[in-house]
N, CA and C atoms of all chains as a GROMACS GRO file, in nm:
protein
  591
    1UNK      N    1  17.919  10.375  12.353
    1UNK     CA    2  17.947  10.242  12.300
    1UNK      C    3  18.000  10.150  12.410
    2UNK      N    4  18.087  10.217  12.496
    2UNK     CA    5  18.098  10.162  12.615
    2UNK      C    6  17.992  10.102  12.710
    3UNK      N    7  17.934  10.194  12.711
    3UNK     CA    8  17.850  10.134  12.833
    3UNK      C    9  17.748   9.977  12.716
    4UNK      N   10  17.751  10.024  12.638
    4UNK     CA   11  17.625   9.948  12.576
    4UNK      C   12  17.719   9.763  12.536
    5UNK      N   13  17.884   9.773  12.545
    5UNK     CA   14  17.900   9.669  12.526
    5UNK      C   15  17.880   9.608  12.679
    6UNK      N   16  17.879   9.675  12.809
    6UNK     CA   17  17.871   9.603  12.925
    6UNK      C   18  17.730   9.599  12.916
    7UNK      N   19  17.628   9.614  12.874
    7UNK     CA   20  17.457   9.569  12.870
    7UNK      C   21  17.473   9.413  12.839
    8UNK      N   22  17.588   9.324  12.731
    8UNK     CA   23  17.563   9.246  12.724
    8UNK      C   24  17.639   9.180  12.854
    9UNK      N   25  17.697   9.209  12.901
    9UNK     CA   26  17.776   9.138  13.039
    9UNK      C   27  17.655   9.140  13.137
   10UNK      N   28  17.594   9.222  13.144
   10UNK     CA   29  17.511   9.258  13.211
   10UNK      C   30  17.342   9.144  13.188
   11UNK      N   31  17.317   9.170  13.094
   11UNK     CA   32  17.222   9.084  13.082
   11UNK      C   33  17.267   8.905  13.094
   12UNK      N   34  17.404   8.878  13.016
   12UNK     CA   35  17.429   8.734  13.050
   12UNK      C   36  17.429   8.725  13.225
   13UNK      N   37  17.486   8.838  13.296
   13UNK     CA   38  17.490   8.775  13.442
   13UNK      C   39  17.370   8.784  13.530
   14UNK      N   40  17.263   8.857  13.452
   14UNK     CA   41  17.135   8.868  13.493
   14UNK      C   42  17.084   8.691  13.435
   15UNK      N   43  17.090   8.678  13.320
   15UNK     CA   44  17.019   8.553  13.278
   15UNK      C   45  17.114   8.404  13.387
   16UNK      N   46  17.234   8.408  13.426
   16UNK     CA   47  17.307   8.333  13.510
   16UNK      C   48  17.252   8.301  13.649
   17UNK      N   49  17.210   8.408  13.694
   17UNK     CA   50  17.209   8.444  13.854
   17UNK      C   51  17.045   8.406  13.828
   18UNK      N   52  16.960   8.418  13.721
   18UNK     CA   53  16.804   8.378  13.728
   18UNK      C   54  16.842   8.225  13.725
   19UNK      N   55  16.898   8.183  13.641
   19UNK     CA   56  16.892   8.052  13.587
   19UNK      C   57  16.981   7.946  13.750
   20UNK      N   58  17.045   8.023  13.813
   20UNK     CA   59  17.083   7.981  13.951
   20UNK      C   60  16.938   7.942  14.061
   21UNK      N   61  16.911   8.075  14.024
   21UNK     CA   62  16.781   8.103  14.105
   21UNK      C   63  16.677   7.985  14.109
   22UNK      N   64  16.645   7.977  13.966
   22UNK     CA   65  16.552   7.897  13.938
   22UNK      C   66  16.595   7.770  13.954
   23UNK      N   67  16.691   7.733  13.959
   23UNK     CA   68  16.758   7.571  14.007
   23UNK      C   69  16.693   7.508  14.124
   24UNK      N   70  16.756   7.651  14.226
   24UNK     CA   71  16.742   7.652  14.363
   24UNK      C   72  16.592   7.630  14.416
   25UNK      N   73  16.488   7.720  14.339
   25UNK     CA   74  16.373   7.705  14.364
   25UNK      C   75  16.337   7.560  14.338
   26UNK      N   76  16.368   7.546  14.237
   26UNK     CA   77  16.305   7.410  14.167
   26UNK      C   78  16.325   7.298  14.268
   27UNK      N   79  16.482   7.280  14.341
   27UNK     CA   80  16.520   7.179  14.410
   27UNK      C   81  16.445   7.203  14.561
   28UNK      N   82  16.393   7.277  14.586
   28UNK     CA   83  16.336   7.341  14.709
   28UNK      C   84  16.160   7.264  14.725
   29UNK      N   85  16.173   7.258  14.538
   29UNK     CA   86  15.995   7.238  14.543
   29UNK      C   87  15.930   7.313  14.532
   30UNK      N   88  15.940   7.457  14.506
   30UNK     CA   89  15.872   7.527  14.496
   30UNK      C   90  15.902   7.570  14.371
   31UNK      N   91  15.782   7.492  14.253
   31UNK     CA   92  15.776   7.528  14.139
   31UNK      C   93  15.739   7.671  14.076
   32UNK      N   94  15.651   7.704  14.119
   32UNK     CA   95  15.550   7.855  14.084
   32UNK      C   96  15.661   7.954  14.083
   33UNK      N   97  15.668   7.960  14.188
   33UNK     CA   98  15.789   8.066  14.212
   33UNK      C   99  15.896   8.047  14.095
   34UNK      N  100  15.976   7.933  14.058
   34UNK     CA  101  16.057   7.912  14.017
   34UNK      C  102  16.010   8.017  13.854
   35UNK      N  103  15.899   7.965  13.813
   35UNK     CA  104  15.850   8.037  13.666
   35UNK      C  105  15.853   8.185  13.723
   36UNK      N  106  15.823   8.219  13.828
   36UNK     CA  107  15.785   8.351  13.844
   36UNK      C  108  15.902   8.446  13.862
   37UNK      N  109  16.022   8.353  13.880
   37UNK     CA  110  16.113   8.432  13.873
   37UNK      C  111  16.222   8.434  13.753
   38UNK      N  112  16.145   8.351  13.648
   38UNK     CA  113  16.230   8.360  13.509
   38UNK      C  114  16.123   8.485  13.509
   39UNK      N  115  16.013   8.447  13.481
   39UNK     CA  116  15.943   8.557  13.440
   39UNK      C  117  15.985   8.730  13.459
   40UNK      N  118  16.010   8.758  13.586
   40UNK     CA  119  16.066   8.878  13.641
   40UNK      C  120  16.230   8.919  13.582
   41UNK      N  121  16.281   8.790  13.598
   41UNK     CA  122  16.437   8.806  13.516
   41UNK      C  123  16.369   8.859  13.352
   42UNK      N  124  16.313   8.782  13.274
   42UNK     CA  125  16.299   8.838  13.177
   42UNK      C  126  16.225   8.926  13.105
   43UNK      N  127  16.132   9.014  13.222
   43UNK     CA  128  16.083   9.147  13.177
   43UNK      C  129  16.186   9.222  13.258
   44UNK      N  130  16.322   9.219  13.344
   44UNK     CA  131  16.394   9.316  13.388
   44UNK      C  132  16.489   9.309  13.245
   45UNK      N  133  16.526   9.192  13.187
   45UNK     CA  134  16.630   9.206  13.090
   45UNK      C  135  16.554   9.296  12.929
   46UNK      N  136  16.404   9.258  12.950
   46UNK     CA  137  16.329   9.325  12.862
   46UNK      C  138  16.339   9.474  12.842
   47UNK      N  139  16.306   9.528  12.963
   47UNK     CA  140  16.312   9.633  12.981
   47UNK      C  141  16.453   9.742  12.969
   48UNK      N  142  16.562   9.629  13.002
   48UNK     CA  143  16.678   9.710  12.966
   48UNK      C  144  16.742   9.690  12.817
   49UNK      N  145  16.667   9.608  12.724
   49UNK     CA  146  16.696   9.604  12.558
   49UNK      C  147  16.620   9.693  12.495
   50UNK      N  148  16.501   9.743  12.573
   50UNK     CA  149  16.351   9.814  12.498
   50UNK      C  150  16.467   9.925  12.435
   51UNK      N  151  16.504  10.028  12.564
   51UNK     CA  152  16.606  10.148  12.528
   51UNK      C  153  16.674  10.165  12.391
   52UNK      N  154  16.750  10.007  12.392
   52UNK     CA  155  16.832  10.036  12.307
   52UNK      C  156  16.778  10.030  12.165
   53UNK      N  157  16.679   9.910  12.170
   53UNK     CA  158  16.633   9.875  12.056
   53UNK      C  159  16.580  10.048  11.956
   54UNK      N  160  16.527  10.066  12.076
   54UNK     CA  161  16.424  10.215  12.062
   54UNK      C  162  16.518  10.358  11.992
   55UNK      N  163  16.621  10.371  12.068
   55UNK     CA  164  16.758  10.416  12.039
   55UNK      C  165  16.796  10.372  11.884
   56UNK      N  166  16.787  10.287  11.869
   56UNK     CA  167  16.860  10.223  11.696
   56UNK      C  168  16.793  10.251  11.624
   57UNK      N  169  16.672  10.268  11.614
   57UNK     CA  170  16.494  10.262  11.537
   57UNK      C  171  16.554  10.402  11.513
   58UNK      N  172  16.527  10.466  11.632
   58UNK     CA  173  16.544  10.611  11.604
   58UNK      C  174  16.647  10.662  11.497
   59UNK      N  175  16.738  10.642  11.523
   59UNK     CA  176  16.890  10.689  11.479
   59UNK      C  177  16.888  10.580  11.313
   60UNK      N  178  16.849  10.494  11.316
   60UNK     CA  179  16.809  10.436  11.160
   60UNK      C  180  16.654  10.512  11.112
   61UNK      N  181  16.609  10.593  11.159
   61UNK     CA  182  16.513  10.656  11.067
   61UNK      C  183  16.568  10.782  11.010
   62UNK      N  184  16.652  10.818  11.142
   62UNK     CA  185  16.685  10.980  11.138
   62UNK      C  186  16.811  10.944  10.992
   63UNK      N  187  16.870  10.843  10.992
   63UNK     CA  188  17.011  10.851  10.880
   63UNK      C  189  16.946  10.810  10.736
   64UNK      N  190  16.818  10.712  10.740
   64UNK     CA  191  16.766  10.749  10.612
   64UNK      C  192  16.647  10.732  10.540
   65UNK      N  193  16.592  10.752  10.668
   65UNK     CA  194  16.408  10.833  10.610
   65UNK      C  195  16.411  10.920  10.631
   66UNK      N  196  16.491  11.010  10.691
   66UNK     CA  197  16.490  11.141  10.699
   66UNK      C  198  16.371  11.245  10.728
   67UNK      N  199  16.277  11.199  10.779
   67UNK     CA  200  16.128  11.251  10.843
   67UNK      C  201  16.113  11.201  10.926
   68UNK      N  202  16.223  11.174  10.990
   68UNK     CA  203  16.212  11.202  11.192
   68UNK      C  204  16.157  11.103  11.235
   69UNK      N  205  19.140   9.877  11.607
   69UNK     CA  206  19.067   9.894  11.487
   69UNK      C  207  18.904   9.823  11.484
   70UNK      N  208  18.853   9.898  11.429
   70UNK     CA  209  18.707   9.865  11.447
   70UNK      C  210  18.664   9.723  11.433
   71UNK      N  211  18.722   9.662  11.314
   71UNK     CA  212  18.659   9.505  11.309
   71UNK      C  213  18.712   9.443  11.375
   72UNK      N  214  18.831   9.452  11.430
   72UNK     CA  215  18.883   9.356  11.550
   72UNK      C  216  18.755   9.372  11.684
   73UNK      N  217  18.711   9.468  11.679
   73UNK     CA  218  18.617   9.530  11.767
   73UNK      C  219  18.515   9.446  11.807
   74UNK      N  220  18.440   9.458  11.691
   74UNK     CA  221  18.300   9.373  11.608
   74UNK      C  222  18.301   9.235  11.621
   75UNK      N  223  18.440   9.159  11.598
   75UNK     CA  224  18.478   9.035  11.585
   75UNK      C  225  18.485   9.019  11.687
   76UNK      N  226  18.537   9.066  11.818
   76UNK     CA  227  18.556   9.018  11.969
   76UNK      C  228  18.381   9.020  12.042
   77UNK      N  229  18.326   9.133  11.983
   77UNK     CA  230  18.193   9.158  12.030
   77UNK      C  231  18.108   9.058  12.006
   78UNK      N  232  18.124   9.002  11.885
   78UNK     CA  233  18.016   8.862  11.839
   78UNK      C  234  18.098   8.782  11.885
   79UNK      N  235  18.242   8.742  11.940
   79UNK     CA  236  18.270   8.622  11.960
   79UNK      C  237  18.213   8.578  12.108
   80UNK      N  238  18.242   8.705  12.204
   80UNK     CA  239  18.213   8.700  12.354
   80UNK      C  240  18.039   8.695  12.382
   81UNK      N  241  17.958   8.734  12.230
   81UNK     CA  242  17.818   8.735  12.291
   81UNK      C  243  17.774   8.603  12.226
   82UNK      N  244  17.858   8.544  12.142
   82UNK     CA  245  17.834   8.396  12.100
   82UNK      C  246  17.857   8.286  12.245
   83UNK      N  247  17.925   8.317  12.296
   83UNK     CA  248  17.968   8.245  12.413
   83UNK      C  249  17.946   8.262  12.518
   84UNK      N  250  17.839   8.390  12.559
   84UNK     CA  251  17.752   8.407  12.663
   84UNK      C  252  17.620   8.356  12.629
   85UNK      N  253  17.561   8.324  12.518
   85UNK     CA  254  17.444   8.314  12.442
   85UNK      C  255  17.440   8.171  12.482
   86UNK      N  256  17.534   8.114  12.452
   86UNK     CA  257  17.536   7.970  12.426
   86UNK      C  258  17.564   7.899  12.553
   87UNK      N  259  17.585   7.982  12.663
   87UNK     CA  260  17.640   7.975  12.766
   87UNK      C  261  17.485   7.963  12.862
   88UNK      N  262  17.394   8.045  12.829
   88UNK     CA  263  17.279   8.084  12.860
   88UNK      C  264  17.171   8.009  12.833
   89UNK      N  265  17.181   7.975  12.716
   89UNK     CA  266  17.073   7.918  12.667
   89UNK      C  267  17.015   7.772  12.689
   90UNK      N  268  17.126   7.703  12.782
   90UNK     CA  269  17.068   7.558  12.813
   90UNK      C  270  17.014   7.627  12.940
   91UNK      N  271  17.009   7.689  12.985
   91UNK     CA  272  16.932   7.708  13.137
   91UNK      C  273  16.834   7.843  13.062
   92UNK      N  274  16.838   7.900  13.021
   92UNK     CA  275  16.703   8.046  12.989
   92UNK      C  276  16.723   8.052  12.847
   93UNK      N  277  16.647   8.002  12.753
   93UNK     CA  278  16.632   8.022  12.636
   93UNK      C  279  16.596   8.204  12.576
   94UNK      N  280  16.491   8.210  12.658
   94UNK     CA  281  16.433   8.348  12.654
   94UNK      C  282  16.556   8.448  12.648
   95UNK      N  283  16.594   8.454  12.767
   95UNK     CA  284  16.706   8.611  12.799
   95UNK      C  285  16.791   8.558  12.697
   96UNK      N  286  16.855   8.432  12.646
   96UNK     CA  287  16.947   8.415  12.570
   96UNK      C  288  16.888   8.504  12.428
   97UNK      N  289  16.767   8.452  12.421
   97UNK     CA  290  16.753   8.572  12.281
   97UNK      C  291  16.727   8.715  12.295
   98UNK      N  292  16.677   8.721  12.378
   98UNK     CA  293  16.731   8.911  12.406
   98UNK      C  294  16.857   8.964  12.393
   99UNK      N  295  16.944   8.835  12.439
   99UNK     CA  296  17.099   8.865  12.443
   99UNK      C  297  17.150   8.877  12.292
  100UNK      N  298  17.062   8.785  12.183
  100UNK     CA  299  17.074   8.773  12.069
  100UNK      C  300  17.057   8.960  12.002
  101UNK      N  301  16.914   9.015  12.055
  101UNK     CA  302  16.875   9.047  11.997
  101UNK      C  303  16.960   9.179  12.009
  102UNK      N  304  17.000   9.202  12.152
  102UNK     CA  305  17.096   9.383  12.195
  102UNK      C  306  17.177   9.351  12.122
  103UNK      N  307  17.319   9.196  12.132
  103UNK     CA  308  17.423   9.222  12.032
  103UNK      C  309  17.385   9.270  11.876
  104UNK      N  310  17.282   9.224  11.831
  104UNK     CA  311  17.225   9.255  11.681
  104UNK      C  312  17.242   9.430  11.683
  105UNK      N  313  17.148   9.477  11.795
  105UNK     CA  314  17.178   9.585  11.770
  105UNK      C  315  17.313   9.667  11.743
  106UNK      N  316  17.369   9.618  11.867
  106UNK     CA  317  17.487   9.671  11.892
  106UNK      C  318  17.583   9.666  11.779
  107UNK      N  319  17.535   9.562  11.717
  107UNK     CA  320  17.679   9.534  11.561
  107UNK      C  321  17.595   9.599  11.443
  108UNK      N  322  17.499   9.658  11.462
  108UNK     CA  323  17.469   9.784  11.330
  108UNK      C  324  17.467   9.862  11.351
  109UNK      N  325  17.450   9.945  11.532
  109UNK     CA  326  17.544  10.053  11.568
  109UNK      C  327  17.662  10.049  11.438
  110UNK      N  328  17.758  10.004  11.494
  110UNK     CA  329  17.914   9.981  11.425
  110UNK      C  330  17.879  10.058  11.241
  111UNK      N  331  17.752   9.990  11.223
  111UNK     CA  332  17.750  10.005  11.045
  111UNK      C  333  17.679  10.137  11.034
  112UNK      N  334  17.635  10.197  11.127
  112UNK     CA  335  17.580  10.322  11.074
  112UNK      C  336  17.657  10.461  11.130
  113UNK      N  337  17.771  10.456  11.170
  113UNK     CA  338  17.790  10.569  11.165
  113UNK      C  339  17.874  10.596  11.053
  114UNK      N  340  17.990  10.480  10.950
  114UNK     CA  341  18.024  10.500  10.857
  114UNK      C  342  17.905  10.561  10.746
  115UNK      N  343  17.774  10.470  10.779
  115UNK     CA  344  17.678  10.477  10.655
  115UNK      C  345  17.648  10.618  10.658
  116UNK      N  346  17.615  10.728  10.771
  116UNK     CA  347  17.575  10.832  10.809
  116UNK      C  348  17.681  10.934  10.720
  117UNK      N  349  17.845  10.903  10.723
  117UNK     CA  350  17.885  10.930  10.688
  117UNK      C  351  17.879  10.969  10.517
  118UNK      N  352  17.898  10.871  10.435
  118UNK     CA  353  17.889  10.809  10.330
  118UNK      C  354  17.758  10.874  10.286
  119UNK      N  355  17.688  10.891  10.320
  119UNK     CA  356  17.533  10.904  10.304
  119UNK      C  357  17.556  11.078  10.288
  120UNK      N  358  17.575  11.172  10.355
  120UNK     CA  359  17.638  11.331  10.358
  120UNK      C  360  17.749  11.343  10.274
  121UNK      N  361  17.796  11.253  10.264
  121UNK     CA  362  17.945  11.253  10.146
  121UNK      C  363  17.787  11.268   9.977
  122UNK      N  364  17.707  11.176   9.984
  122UNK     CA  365  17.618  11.166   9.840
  122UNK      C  366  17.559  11.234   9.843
  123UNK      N  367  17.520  11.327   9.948
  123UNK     CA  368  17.430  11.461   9.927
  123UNK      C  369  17.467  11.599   9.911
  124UNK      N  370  17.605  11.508   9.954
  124UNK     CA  371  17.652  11.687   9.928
  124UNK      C  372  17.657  11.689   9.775
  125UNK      N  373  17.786  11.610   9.729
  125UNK     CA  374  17.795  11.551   9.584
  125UNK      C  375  17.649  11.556   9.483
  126UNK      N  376  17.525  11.522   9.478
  126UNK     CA  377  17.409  11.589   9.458
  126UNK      C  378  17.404  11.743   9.443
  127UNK      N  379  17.457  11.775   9.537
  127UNK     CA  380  17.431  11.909   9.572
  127UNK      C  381  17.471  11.965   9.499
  128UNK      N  382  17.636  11.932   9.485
  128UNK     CA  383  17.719  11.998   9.376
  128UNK      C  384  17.669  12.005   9.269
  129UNK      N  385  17.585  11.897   9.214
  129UNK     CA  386  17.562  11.843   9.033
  129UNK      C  387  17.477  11.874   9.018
  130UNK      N  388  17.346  11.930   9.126
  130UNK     CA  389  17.208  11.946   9.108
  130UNK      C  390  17.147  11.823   9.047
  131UNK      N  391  17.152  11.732   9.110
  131UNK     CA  392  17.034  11.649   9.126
  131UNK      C  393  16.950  11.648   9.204
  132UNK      N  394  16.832  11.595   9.075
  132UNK     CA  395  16.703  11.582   9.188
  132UNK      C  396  16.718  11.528   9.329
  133UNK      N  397  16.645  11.626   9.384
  133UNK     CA  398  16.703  11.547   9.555
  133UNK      C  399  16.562  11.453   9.590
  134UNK      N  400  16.469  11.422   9.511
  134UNK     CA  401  16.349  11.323   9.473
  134UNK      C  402  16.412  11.196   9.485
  135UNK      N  403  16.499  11.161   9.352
  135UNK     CA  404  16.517  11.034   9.336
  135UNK      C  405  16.693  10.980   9.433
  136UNK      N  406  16.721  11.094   9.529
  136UNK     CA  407  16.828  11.049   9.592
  136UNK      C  408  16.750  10.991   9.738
  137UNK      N  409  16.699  11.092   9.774
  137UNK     CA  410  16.544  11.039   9.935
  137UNK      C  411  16.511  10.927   9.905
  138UNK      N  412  16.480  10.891   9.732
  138UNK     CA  413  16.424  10.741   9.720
  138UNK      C  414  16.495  10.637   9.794
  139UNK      N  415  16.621  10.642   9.678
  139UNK     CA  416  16.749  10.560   9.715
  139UNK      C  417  16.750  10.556   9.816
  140UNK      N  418  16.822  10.675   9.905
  140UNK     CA  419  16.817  10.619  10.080
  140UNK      C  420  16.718  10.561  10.148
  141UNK      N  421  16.545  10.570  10.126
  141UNK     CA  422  16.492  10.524  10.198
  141UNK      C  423  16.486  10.373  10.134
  142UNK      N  424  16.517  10.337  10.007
  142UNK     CA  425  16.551  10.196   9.969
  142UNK      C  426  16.622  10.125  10.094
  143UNK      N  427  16.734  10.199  10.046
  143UNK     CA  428  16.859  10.144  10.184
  143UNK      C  429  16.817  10.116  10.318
  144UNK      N  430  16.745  10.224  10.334
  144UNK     CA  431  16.678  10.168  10.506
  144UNK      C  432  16.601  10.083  10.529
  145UNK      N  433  16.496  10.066  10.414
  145UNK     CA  434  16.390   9.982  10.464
  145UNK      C  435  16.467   9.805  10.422
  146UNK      N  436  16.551   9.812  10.339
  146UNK     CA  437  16.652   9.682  10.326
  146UNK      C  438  16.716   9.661  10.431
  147UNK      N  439  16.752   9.765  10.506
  147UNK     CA  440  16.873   9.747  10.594
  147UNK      C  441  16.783   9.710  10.742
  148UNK      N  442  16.657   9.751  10.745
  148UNK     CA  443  16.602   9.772  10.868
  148UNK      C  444  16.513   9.580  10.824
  149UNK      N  445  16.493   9.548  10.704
  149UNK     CA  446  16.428   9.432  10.681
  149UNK      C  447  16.527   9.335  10.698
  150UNK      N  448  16.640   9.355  10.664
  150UNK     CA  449  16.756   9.269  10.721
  150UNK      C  450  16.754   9.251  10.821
  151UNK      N  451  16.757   9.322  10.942
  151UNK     CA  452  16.766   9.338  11.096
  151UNK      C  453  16.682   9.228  11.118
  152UNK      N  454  16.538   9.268  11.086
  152UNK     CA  455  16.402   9.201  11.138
  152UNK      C  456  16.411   9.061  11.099
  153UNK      N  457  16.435   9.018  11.010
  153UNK     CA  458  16.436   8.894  10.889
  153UNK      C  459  16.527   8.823  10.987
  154UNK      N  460  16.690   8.844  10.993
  154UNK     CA  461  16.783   8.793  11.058
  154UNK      C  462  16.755   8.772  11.206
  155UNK      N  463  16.693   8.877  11.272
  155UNK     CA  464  16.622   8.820  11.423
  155UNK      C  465  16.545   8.705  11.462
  156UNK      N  466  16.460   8.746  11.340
  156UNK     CA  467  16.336   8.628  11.390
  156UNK      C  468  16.369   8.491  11.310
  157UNK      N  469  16.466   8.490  11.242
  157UNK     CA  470  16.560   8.370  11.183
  157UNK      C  471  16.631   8.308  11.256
  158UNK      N  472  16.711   8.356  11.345
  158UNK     CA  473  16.802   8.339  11.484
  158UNK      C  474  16.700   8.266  11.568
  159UNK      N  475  16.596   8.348  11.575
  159UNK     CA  476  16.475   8.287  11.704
  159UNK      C  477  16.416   8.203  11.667
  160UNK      N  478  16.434   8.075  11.526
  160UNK     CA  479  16.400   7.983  11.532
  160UNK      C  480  16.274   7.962  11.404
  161UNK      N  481  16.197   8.066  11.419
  161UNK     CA  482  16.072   8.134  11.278
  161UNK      C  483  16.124   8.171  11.186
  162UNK      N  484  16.171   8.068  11.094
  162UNK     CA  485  16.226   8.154  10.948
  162UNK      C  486  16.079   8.164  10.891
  163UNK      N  487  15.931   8.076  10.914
  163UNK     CA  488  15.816   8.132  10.815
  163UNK      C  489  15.832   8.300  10.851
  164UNK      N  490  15.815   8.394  10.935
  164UNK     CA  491  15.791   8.472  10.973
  164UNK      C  492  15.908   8.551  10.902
  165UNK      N  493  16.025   8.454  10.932
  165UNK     CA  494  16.126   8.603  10.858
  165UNK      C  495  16.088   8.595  10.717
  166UNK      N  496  16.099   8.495  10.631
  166UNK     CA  497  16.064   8.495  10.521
  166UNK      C  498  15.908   8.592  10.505
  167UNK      N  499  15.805   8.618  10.583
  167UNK     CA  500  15.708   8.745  10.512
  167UNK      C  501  15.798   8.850  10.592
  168UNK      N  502  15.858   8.857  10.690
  168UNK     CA  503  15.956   9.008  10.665
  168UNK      C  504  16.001   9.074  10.565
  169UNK      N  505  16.064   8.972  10.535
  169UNK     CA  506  16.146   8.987  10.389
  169UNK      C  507  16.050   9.001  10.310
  170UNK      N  508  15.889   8.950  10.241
  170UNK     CA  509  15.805   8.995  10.148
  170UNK      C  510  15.750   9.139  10.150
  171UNK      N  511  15.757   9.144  10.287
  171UNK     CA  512  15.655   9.272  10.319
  171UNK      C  513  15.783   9.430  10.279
  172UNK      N  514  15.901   9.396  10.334
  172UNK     CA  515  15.998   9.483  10.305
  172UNK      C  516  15.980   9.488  10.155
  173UNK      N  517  15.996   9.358  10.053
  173UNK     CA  518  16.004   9.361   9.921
  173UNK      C  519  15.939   9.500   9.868
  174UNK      N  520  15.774   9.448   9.926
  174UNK     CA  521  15.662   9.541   9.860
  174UNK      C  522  15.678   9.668   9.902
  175UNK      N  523  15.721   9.663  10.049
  175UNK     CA  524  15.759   9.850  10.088
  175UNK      C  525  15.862   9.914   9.947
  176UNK      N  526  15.946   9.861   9.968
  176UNK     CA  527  16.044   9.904   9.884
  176UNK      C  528  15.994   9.953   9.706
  177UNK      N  529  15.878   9.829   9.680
  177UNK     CA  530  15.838   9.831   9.545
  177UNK      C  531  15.722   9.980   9.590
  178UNK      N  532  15.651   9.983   9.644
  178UNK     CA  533  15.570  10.138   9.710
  178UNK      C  534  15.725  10.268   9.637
  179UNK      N  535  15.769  10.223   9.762
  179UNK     CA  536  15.820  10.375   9.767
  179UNK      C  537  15.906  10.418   9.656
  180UNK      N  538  15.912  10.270   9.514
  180UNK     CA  539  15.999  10.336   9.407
  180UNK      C  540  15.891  10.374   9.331
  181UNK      N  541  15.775  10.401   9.349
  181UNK     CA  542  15.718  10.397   9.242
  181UNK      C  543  15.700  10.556   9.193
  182UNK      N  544  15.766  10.661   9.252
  182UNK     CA  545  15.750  10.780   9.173
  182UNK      C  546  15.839  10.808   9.066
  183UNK      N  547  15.965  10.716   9.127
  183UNK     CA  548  16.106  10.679   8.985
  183UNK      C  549  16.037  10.568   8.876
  184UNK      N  550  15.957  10.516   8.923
  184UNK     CA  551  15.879  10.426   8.805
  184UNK      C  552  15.844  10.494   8.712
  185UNK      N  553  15.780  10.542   8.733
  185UNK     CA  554  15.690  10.678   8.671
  185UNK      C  555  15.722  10.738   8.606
  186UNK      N  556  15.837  10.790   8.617
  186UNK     CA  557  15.884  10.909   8.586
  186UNK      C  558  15.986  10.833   8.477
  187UNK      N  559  16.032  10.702   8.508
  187UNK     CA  560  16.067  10.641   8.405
  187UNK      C  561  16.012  10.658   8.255
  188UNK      N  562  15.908  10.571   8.280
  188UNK     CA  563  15.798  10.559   8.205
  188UNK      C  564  15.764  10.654   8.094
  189UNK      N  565  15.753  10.790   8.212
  189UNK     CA  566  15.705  10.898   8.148
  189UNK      C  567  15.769  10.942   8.040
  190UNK      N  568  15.899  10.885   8.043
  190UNK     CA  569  16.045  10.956   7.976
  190UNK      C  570  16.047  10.839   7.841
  191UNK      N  571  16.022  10.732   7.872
  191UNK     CA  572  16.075  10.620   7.738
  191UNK      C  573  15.879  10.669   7.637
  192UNK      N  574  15.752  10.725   7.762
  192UNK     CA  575  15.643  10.756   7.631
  192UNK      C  576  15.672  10.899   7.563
  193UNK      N  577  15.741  10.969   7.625
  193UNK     CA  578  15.747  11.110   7.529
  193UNK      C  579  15.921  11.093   7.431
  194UNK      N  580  15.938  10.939   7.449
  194UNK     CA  581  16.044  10.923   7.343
  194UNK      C  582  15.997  10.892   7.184
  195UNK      N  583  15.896  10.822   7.225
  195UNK     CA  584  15.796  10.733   7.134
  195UNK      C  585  15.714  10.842   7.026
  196UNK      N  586  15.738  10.841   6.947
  196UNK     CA  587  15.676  10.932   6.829
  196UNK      C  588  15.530  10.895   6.820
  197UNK      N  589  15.432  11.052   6.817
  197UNK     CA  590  15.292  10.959   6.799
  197UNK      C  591  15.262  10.962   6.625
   0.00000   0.00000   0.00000
């Protein structure tokens, strides 16, 4: 339970540090990039919700559908 | 104590969310979507509980363990249509949550239908021919 309340610290300072990112790009002029790196921020933050989501599914079938 | 818990957990992901969301809409709803998880964590290990507390109790009385599997899988597919319904409500698509919520309806109306039945069966062999 621990670790899973720092996932949300974790993802807000992931979505912070993109949304920095993408400022920076933007003011630079270099648009493309700028999408390409929300994009990457938000299949890394994707990828670390899949788990959990996947995790809950599980553990709500197993408590009461009870066929696994 | 646990709801002080819960209550700090939605207050701090309300205020990272909102914090987020004028610059990345997107990750802000992912952020939506882990706290979601994370706060029915909280509700299912009492329910897990509670849930072995009624089967044992069954157990004791000999009841059908038919129409208790029903019940619980009632509970889940409500509880799991809640989840879905309330997500994609948050994200802005209530058309979409609203057929969540239909499609759960009809699951639910499926899977009672062997207690239907069996209802049924019981009020026609009351009935004198």
């Amino acid at each position: 339970m621990q670790q899973d309340v720092s996932l949300i610290f974790q993802i807000a300072g992931i979505g912070v540090v993109v949304a920095m990112i993408h400022t920076i790009l933007k003011q630079m002029g270099k648009e493309e990039y700028a999408q390409f790196i929300t994009l990457v921020g938000f299949i890394i933050v994707l990828m670390m919700v899949m788990n959990s989501i996947a995790d809950l599914f599980q553990q709500i079938k197993s408590v009461f559908l009870f066929q696994g | 104590m646990l709801i002080v818990q819960v209550i700090l957990i939605g207050f701090v992901a309300a205020l990272l969310i909102t914090l987020i969301k004028a610059y990345q809409p997107t990750i802000a709803l992912v952020l939506l979507i882990i706290t979601t998880c994370l706060l029915f964590y909280f509700i299912l290990a009492p329910v897990t509980e509670i849930i072995s507390l009624l089967r044992d109790l069954a157990n004791q009385y000999r009841i059908n363990f038919i129409y208790l599997d029903t019940v619980f899988q009632i509970i889940g597919i409500a509880y799991l249509t809640e989840l879905g319904a309330q997500l994609t409500n948050d994200a802005g698509l209530g058309s979409i949550a609203s057929k969540i919520e239909l499609v759960g309806k009809v699951l639910i109306l499926i899977v009672s239908v062997p207690v239907l039945t069996a209802v049924i069966e019981a009020i026609i062999r009351f009935i004198p021919q």
